[in-house]
C-alpha positions in Angstrom: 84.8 -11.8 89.2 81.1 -12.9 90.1 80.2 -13.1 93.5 77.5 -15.9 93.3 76.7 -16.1 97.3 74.3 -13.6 96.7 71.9 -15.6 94.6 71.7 -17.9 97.8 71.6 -21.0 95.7 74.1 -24.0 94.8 76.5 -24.2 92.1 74.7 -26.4 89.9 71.8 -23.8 89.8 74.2 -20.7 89.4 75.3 -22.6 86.4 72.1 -22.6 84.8 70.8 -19.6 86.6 73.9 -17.3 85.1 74.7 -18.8 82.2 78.6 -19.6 83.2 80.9 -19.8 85.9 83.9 -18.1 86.2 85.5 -14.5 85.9 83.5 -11.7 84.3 83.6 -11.6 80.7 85.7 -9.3 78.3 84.4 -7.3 75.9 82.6 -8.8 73.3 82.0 -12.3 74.6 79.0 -13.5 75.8 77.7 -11.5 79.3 76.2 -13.1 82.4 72.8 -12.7 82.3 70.9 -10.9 84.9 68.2 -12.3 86.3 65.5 -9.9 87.9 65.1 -10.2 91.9 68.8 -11.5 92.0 72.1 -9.4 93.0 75.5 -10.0 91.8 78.6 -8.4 93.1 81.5 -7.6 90.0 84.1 -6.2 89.2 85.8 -3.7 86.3 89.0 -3.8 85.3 91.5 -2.0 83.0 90.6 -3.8 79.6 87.2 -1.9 79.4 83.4 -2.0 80.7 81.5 -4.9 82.4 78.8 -6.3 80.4 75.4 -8.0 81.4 72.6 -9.7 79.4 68.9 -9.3 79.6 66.0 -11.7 77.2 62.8 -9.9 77.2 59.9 -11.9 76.1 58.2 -8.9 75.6 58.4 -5.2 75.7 58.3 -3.4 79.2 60.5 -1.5 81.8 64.3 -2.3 83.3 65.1 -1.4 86.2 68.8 -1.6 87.0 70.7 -0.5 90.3 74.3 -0.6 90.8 76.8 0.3 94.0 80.4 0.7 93.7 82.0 -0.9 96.9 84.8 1.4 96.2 85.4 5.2 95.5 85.0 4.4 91.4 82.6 6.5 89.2 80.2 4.8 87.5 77.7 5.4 85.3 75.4 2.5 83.6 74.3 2.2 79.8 71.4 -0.2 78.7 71.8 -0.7 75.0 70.2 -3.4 72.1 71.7 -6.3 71.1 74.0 -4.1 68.6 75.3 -2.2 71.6 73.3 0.6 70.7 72.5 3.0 74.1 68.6 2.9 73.8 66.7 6.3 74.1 67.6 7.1 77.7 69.3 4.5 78.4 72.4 6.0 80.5 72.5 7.1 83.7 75.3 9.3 85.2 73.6 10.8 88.3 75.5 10.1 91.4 72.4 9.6 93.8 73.5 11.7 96.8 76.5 12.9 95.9 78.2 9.2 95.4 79.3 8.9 92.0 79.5 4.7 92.6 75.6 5.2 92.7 73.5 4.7 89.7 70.1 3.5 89.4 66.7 4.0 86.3 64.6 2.4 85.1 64.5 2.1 81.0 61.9 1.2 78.4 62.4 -2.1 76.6 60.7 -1.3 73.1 60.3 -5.0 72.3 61.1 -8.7 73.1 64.9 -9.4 72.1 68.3 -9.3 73.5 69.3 -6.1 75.4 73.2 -5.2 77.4 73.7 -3.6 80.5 77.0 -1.8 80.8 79.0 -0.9 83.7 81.9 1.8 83.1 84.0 3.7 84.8 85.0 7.2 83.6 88.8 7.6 82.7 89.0 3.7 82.9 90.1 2.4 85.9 89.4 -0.8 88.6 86.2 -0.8 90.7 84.2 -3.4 92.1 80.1 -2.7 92.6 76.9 -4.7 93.4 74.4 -4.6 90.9 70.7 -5.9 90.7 67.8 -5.1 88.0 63.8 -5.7 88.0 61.4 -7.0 85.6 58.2 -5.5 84.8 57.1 -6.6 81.3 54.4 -4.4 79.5 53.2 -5.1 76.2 51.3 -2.4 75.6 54.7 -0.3 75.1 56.1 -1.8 72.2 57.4 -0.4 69.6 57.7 -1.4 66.0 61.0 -2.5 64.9 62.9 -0.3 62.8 64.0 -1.4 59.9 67.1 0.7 60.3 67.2 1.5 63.6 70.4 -0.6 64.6 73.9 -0.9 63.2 73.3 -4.1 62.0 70.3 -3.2 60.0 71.5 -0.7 58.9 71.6 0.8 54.9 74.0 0.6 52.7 75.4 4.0 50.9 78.0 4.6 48.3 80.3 7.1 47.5 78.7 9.1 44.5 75.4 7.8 44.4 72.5 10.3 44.5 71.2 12.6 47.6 69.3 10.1 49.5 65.7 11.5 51.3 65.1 9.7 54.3 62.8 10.7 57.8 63.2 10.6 61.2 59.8 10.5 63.3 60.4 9.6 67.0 57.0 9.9 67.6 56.5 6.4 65.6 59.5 4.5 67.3 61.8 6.1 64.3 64.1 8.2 66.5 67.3 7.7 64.4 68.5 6.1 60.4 72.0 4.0 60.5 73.8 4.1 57.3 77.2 2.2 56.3 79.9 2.6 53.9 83.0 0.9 52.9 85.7 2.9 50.9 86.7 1.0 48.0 90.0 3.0 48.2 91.9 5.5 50.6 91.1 9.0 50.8 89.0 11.6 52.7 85.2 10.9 53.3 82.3 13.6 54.1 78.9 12.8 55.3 76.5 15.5 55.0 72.5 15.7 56.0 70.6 18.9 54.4 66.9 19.4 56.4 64.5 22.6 55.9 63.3 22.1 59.1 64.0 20.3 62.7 67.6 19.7 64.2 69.3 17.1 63.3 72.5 15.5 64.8 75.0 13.3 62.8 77.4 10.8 64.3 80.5 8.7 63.0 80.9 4.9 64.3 84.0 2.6 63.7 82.0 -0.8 63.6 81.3 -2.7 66.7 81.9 0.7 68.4 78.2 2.2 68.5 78.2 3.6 72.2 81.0 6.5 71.6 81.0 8.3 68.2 83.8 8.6 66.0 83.0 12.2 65.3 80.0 14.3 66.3 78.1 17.0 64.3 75.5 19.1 65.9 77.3 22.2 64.2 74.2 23.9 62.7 75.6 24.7 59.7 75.1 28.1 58.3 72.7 28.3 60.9 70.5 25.7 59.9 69.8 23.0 62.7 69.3 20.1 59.9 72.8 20.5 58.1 75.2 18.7 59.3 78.7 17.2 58.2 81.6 14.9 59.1 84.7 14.3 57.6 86.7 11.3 58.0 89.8 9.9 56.7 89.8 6.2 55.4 92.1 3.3 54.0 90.9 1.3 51.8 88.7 -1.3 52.1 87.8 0.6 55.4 84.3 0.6 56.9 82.4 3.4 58.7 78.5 3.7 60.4 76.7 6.9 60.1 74.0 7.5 62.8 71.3 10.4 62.0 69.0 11.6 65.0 67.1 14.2 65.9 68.2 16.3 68.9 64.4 16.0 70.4 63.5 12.6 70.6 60.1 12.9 69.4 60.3 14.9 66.4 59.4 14.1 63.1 62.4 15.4 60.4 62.8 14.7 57.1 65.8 15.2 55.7 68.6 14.2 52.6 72.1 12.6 53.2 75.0 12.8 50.5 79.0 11.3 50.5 81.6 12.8 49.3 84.7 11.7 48.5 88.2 13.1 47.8 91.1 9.8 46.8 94.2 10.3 48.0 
């Protein structure tokens, strides 16, 4: 639940100030939204993280701060709309030993609709006090991506040719999404081929994009760009492939193929 005292303001305000009254949401309905210069008290329970909203008008920097009033561990995730962690967007330091305290400050790349996650490890209750703070600063936006984000991102097929793509983090590029549905069951595998740079390529069930599915970072044949996973599908089954380099800045170009093996 929401502790409203702390915004120091009636009801009526709240309402409009917080965009709803009542217990926290689950996941996947709307969040409160956090308001800079105001602190909320919540809670997390069993069924899975806390979630928050933030509207940018324009690019700039988060800071977020959060207490646990208990003994949980927390740690904090700022992602896009999508649910997408943004480039540095977690934090799991335990200021001063307390793993209930968290607090960064992250880079919005542009005016939209962000989340701010509040998770426990293992799962678990906790209750914490959380607060964020505004400072908007156009000059760091970034171009959108046209498929930076799950829900822009391309669509592959099984058997179609090697596709040549690029990341370059130094351009706001830092990682390609790429989607597949399997017309029928059997065993999928994702591969990415690069001469040079190291690549890392990640697995998503959809509306899952903060924990992977599977995780390659294998070097294959000791070569940091090749990469593979293997996943087994039903049919009609649908699957999100994340590429990224492991240095957020680099520039690699690289190809991605799908196999597939029917049962």
């Amino acid at each position: 639940m929401i502790d409203r005292s702390f915004c120091g303001v009636t009801s009526i305000l709240l309402t409009l100030c917080l965009g709803l009254v009542g217990p926290l949401p689950a996941l996947g309905q709307a969040p409160v939204t956090l308001v800079s210069g105001e602190l909320l008290e919540g809670s997390i329970s069993w069924e899975g993280p806390t979630l928050f909203g933030f509207s940018a008008e324009t690019a700039g920097v988060l800071t977020v701060v959060v207490r646990a009033a208990d003994e949980a561990d927390l740690f904090l995730l700022v992602t896009d709309a999508d649910g997408q962690p943004l480039p540095e967007g977690r934090s799991d330091q335990d200021l001063g030993g307390d793993a209930g305290a968290e607090q960064f400050a992250v880079t919005l790349p542009r005016a939209g609709s962000y989340q701010v996650r509040v998770e426990t490890f293992g799962g678990g209750e906790g209750s914490f006090k959380i607060g964020v703070s505004w400072l908007p600063f156009p000059g760091l936006a970034v171009p959108a991506d046209p498929d930076g984000s799950p829900s822009s991102a391309t669509r592959i097929r099984v058997g179609q040719e090697t596709r040549s793509d690029a990341i370059d983090g130094a351009k706001g590029d830092y990682w390609d999404w790429f989607v597949l549905k399997a017309e029928k069951g059997g065993t999928l595998t994702v591969t990415t081929r690069a001469e040079e740079g190291d690549l890392i390529l990640e697995a998503f069930t959809p509306g899952e994009y903060a924990e992977a599915l599977e995780r390659s970072d294998q070097d294959l044949q000791g070569n940091s760009g090749n990469e593979a996973v293997t996943l087994i599908a039903e049919a009609g089954e649908e699957f999100y492939f994340k590429v990224s380099a492991f240095s957020a800045g680099a520039s690699v170009p690289y190809r991605l193929q799908v196999g597939f093996i029917p049962n």
